[in-house]
N, C-alpha and C positions, 0 to 999 in steps of 0.2 A: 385801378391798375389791372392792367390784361390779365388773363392767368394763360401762363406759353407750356404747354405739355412737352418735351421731348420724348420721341421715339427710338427706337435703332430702328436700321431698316428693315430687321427680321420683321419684327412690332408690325409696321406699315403693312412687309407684304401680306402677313395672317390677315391683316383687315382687310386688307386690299381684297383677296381672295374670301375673307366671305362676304363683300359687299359686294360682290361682280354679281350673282345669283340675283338682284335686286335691280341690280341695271337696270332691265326689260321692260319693270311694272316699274319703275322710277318715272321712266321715261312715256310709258305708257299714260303713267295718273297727271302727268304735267300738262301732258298734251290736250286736257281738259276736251276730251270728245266723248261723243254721247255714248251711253252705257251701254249700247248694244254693242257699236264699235267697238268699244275698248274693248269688252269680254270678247269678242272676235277675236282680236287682236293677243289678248293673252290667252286664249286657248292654241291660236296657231302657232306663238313664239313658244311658248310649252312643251308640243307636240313635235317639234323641229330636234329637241334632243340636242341642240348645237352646243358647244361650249358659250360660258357666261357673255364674252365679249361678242363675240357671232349673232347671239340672241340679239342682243343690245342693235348693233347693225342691222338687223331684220326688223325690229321692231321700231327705227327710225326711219326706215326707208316704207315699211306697211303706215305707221303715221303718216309720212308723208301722202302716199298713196289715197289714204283717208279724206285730206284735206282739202286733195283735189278734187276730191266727187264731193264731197262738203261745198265748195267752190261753186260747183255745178249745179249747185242748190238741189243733190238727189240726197232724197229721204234718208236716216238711219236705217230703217228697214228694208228701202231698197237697196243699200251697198250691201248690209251683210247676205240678203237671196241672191245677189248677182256674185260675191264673192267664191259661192258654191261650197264647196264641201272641203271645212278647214283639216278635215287629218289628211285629204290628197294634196293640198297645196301644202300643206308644211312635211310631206314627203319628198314633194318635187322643191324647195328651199332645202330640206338637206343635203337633197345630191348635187347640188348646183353649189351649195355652201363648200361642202366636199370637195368638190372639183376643184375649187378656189385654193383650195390650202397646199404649202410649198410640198414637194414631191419628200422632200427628208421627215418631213414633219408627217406625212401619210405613213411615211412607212415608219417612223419612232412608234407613232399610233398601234399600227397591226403588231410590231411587235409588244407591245405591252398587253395589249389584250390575248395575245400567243400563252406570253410568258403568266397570266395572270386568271386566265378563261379555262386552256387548256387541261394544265394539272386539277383544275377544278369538275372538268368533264372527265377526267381519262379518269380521279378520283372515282367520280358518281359508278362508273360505266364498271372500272373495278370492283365497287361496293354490290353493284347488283349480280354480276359474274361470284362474287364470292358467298353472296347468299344461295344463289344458286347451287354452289358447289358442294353447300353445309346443311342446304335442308332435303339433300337426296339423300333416301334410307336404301341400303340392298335388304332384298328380301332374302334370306337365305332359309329354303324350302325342299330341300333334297339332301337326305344322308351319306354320302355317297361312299364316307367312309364303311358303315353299316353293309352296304350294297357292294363293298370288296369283300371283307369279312365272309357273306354269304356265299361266294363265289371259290372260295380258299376250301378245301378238301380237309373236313375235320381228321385231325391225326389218332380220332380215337380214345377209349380209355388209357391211363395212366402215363408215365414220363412223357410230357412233349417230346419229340425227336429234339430239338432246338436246344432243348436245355443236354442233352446226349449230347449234341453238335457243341456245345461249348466246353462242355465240361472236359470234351475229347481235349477240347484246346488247350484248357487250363494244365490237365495232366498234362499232356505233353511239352509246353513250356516247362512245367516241373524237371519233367527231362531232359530238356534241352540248356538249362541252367547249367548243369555236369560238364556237358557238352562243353560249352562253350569257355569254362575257364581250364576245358583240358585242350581247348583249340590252343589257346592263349599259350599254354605251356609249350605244344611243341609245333608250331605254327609262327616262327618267326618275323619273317614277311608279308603276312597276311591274318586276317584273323576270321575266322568262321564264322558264318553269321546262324543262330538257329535258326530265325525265319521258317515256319513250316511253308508259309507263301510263297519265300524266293529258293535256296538253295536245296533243302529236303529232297524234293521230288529228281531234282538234275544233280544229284553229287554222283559222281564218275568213280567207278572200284578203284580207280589209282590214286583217288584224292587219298591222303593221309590218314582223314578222320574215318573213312567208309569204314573198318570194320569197327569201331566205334559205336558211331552210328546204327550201324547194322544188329549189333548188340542191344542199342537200347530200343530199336525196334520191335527183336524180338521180346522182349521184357513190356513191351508197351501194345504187342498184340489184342488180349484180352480187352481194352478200349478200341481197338478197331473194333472186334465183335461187335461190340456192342451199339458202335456206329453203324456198323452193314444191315445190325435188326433193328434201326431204327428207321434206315434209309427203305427199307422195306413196307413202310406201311405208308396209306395213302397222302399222308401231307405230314406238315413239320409243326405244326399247331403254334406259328408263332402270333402272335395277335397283332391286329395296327397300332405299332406306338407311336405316341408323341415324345418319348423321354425315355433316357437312359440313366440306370441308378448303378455306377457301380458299387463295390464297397472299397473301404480302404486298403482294403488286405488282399487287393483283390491280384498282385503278385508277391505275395508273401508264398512263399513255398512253404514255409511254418505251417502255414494254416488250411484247414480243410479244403480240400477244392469244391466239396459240396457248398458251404460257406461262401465262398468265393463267387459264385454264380450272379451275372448281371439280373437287376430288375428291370422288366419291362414296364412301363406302363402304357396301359393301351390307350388310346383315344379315348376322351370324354362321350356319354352318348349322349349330353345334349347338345344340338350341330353347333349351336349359338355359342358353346365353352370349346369349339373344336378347329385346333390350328389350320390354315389352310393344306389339302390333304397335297401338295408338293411335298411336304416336308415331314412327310409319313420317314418313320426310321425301320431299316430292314437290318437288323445285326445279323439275321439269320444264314444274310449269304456269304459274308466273312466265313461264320466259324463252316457252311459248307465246304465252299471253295478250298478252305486248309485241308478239311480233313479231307476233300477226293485228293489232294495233293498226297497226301500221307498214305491213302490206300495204294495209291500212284506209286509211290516208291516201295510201300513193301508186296507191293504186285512184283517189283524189279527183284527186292531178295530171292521173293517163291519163285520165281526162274534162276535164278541163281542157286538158290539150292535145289534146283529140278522138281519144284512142288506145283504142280502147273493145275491142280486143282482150284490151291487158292490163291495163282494169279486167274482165273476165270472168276472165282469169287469175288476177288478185288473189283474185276474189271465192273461184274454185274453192278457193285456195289456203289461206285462210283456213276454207274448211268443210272442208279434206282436215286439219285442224290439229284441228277440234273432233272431227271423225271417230275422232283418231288416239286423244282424251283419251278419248273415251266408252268406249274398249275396255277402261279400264282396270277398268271397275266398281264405282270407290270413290264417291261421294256426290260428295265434294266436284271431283271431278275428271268427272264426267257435269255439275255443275253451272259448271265453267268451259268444257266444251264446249257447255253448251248456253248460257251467255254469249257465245264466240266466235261461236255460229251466229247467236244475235240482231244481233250490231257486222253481219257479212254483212248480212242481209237491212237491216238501217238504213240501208245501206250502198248496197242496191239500189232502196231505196226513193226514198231522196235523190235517186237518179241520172236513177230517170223522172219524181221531181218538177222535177228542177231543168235536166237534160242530156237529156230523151228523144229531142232531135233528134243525140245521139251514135250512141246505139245503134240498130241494124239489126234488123229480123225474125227475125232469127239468132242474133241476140246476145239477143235477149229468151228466143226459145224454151233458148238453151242453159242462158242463168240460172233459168228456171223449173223447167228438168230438175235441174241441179246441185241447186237450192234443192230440191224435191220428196225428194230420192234422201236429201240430208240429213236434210231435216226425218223421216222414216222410223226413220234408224238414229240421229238422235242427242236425240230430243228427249224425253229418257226420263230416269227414275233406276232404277238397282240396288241393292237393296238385301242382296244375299247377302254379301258383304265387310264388309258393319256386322255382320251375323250374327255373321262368322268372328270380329270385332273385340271384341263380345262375349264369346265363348266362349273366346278365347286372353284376356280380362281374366281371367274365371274360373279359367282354368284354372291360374293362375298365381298366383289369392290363395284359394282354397279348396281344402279336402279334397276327394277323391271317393271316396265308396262304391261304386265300380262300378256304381251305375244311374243317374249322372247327377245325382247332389243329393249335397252336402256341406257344411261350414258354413266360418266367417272363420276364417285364420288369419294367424300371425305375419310369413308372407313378402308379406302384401296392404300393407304398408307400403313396401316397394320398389316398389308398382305403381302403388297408386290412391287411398290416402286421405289427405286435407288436410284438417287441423283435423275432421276423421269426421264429415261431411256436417253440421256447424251453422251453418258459414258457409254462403254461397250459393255452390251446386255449379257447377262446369267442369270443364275438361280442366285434371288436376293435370303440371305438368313434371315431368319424368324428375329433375330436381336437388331437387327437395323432399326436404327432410333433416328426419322428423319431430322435435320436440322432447323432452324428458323426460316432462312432463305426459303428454302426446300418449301418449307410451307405455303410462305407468301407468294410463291411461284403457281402453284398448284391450281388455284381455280384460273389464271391464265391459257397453262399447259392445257387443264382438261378443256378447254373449245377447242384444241385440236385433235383432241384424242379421239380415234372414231372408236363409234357406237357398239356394244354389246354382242349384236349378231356379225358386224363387218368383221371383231376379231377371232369370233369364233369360226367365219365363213372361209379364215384365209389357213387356220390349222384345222379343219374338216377338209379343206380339198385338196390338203398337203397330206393326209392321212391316206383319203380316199384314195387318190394316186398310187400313193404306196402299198397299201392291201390290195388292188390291182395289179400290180409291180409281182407283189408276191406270188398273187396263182399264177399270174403267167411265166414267172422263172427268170434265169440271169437275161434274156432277150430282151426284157423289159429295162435293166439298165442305163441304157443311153435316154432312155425317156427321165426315169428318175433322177441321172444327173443331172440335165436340160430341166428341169422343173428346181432342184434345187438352186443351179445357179441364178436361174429367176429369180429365185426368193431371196438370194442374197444382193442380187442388185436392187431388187425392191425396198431393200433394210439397207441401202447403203447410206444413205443419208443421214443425218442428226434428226432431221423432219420425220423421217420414216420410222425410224425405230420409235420417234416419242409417240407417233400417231396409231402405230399399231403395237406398242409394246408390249402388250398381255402375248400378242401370235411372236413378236421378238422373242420371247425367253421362254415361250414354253413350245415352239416350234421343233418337233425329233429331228435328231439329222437323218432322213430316210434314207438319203443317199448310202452312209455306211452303215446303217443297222443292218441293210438288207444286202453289203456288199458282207459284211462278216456271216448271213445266214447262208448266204450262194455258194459263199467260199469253205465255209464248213460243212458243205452238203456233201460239196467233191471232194473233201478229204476224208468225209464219212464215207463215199463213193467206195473212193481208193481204197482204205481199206478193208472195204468189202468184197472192193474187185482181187486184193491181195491174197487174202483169205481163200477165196473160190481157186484162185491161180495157183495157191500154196495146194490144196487137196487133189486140184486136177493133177500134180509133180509128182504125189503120192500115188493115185492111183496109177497115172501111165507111164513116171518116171521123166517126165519135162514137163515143161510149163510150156500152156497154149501158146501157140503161134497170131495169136492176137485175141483180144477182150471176144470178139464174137463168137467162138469157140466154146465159151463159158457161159454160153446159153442155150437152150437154157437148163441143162443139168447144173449145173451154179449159180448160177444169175437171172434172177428174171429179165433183166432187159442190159444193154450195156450203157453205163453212165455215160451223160451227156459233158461235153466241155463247156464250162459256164465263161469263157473267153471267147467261147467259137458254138454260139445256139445253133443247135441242126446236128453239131457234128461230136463223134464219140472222143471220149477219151482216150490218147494214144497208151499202147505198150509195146515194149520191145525187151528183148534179152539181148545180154553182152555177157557167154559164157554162162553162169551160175548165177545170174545179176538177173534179176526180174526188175521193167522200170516200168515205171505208172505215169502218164503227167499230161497236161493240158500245153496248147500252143502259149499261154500265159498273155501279157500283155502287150506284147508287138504281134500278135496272130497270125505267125508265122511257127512252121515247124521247125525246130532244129535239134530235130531225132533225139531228145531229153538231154542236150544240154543244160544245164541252167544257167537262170540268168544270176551273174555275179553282181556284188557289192562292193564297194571299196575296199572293204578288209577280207575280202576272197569267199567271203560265205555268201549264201543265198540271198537272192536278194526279193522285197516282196512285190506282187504284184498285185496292181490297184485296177480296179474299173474306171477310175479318173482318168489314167493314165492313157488303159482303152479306149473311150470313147472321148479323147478329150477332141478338140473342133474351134472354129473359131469364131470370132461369137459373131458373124454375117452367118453361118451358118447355123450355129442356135438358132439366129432370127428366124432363118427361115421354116425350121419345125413345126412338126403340127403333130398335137397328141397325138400318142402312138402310134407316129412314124416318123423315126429321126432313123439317118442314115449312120450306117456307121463309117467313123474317120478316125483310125488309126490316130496317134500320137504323132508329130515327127520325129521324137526323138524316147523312143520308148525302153531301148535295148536291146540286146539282142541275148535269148536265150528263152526259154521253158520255164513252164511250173513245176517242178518234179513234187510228184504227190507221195510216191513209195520210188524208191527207200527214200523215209524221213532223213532231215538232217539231224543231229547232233547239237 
């Protein structure tokens, strides 16, 4: 009795499919031809790579082939030397086999090898892009925090100024507590803010609270003092911190304000424990900035009460304050001293507009000197500590090759990049914890990130430009704007920012650093030129008939219009009115008008606005030499420098 197997026909195809493989040499060992033949024969059906049935088909038709020179009575040895060289002919059988197969069945083919080859290369190509990514170390070989330090003006034996500068603060918060819940009482409508930052320095005699206030000024005197002799010695002795420790208590008016004092801690000194130096902390120029505020307003009582001594003392005290900041050499700390020195000169300004019959011949020449001596050493920026700030970023997310160029690596994630420059670029916090993605993105990103020196090449010539920019004065402008809009359209992209992100976020904006030093020059100008014009009334009984008059028994030279290079600053009188003022931003005279605002006050004027142009005409620039083109729509009116506004 037979024995009858059933299958399904799943069963069948499994066999089916792995006896197709066997076809070839099936077919091959039936054909009972000589051993040389054969092995020909399956070495070239082999080497064809064809699928099982394909094979099979080749190796029926090369049988055959066989047969026929068999026929012909030629040797085994001579078909297989005439057959030549079996890996060419079973190259030329695959493309010809190739050719043969249905055009849907080519292309099912290429995509399976797509879908099945591809992630399996783009895998590989990923795995070596990521080793790459993780086995670059940055060297980091340069202190540079250490190399600020050194550069900072020791404040000397005993009390840092800094801890003065705070302590000012804390007391007067203590005072300002009072203040504020007797605002509350009789301040309906509104409620008083103490803010020594905001309202302090600008409260008007008619405000409600002023004599208040005024009151607790004088009771809070003796900590100016003590502020004025600290702003007096050559630095504030704060140190580079990395972290701020307040205490708890630290507005508890209960409690000592000595107590009360924030901890600094400074920088680690080994560079390797040392945050990237971006994120150096300055409290120092907070509790400055208050206190010139504060000396600012009780500059304003001593002319109020006709003590015109120590509004000079004030004043000095407050530019001995910006003095102390300029030394530091950081951007932003030249830029709140050359804030404090403008409150000054506002300050002086007010005083011969509103109090000249306070002050004495004496008291003018000493503020024109103090102002003078300032304006000199603080009315600047530095730019070598963005340098250093730079280069300790680098130095801390790139390789180096020893000549200064190296490319991304793994540890630039502890420094500097968030979401890798597709968002809109800033200053990333030291807390930013990148995410998963974030990760696996990263040794992608870094093959387009350029190189080490490219990012340092493009904030050195943005630098460079602008220290240039600076000696040669506000004429330099229209090159500095033209060079920034450059750099913004360069960064305009998603590609741009990720490729040069280190020069993305840590690029100054030159453009207004140096439009706020030009513009504070000429109000340092003004009133200087004030000053001089105020003395010449006293001696002859008017005031010059223009700035050049006031030279040079007053004035060494007559200040320049930082709106109009070349050309002086205008004056004129109206009656008892002395006016000061520049052609402003449509550069045009209009005999000190000013230019208004929507809500009827001054309005300000920008170098943007100045030299703005279109960008066929950027195109056509060439370092320093851009023409100047007006706005079209600029406004119509003046800078008026003196009399300040209100």
């Amino acid at each position: 009795m037979s024995s009858i197997k059933h299958r399904s026909p799943v069963v069948r195809s499994f066999r089916l499919v792995l006896r197709m493989p066997c076809e070839a040499d099936e077919r091959i060992t039936a054909a009972d031809l000589p051993e040389p033949c054969a092995a020909l024969l399956r070495t070239v059906v082999k080497r064809t790579r064809l699928w099982p049935r394909e094979k099979a088909d080749v190796a029926r038709e090369l049988i055959d082939h066989v047969h026929d020179a068999l026929a012909a009575e030629r040797s085994p040895e001579q078909i297989v030397a005439d057959f030549g060289n079996p890996t060419a002919a079973a190259k030329l059988i695959r493309r010809a086999r190739r050719r043969q197969r249905h055009p849907l069945l080519r292309a099912w083919t290429a995509a399976v090898k797509i879908t099945v080859v591809s992630p399996v290369v783009l895998l590989g190509l990923y795995g070596l892009l990521w080793i790459c990514f993780h086995i670059g170390d940055p060297t980091i070989t340069t202190n540079y925090a250490a190399m600020i330090e050194e550069r900072w003006p020791d404040a000397g034996p005993g009390r840092p100024p800094y801890e003065v500068y705070e302590l000012s603060r804390i007391k007067w918060n203590d005072v300002s507590l009072p203040l504020d819940e007797l605002a509350r009482e009789k301040l309906q409508d509104q409620r008083w803010s103490p803010s020594p930052a905001a309202d302090v320095p600008h409260l008007d005699p008619s405000h409600p609270m002023f004599d208040d206030v005024a009151r607790a000024f004088r009771e809070f005197a003796p900590h100016l003092d003590a502020v004025a002799s600290a702003a007096e010695r050559p630095g504030h002795g704060t140190p580079i911190a990395s972290d701020l420790r307040s205490p708890e208590t630290y507005l508890d008016a209960t409690v000592d304000p000595e107590d009360r004092l924030t901890e600094i801690v400074p920088f680690p000194e080994n560079i390797a424990n040392q945050p990237p130096l971006w994120s150096v902390l300055l409290p120092h120029l907070g509790w400055m900035r208050t206190n010139a505020r504060l000396l600012a307003f009780d500059g304003r009582l001593a002319l109020a009460e006709g003590d015109a001594d120590r509004f000079v003392a004030r004043t000095k005290s407050q530019l001995d304050l910006a003095r102390q900041a300029s030394k530091d050499g950081i951007i932003i700390c030249d830029l709140v001293a050359v804030a404090i020195h403008s409150l000054a000169c506002a300050e002086v300004s007010r005083a011969i507009r509103d109090r000249p019959e306070v002050l004495s011949p004496e008291h003018l020449s000493s503020l024109a000197n103090t102002i003078t001596a300032s304006h000199h050493r603080v009315l600047t920026v530095r730019f070598e500590i963005e340098r250093f700030i730079t280069r300790d970023v680098l130095q801390r997310s790139f390789t180096d090759n020893g000549r200064g160029n190296g490319r991304l690596t793994n540890e630039s994630y502890d420094i500097i990049i968030a979401d890798l420059g597709f968002n809109d670029f800033g200053y990333v916090p030291d807390t930013y914890q990148p995410g998963t993605g974030t990760k696996l993105l990263a040794p992608l990103v870094a093959t387009i990130v350029a190189d080490r020196q490219a990012q340092l090449d493009v904030i050195d010539d943005q630098i460079s430009q602008a220290e240039a920019a600076l000696a040669r004065g506000p004429s330099a402008m229209p090159d500095v704007i033209a060079a920034n809009q450059r750099l913004a359209q360069r960064f305009g992209s998603n590609f741009a920012r990720t490729r040069y992100f280190v020069a993305a976020i840590h690029s100054p904006s030159t453009d207004r650093i140096l439009e706020t030093v030009f513009k504070s020059r000429a109000m340092s100008d003004a009133t200087r030129a004030a000053l001089a014009a105020e003395t010449h009334r006293r001696q002859h009984g008017n005031f010059p008939e223009s700035l050049d008059n006031l030279v040079p028994a007053y004035l060494l030279a007559v200040p320049e219009d930082p709106f109009a290079p070349g050309t002086p600053l205008r004056m004129l009188t109206l009656g008892e009115t002395l006016i000061i003022y520049s052609v402003g931003q449509d550069a045009d005279d209009d005999q000190g008008a000013p230019l208004l605002d929507g809500t009827g006050g001054r309005a300000n004027h920008s170098f943007s606005v100045r030299y703005a142009a279109t960008g066929s005409e950027r195109q056509r620039r060439r370092p320093f030499f851009v023409p100047i083109t007006p706005s079209s729509d600029p406004g119509d009116g003046d800078w008026v420098l003196y009399p300040p506004a209100d």
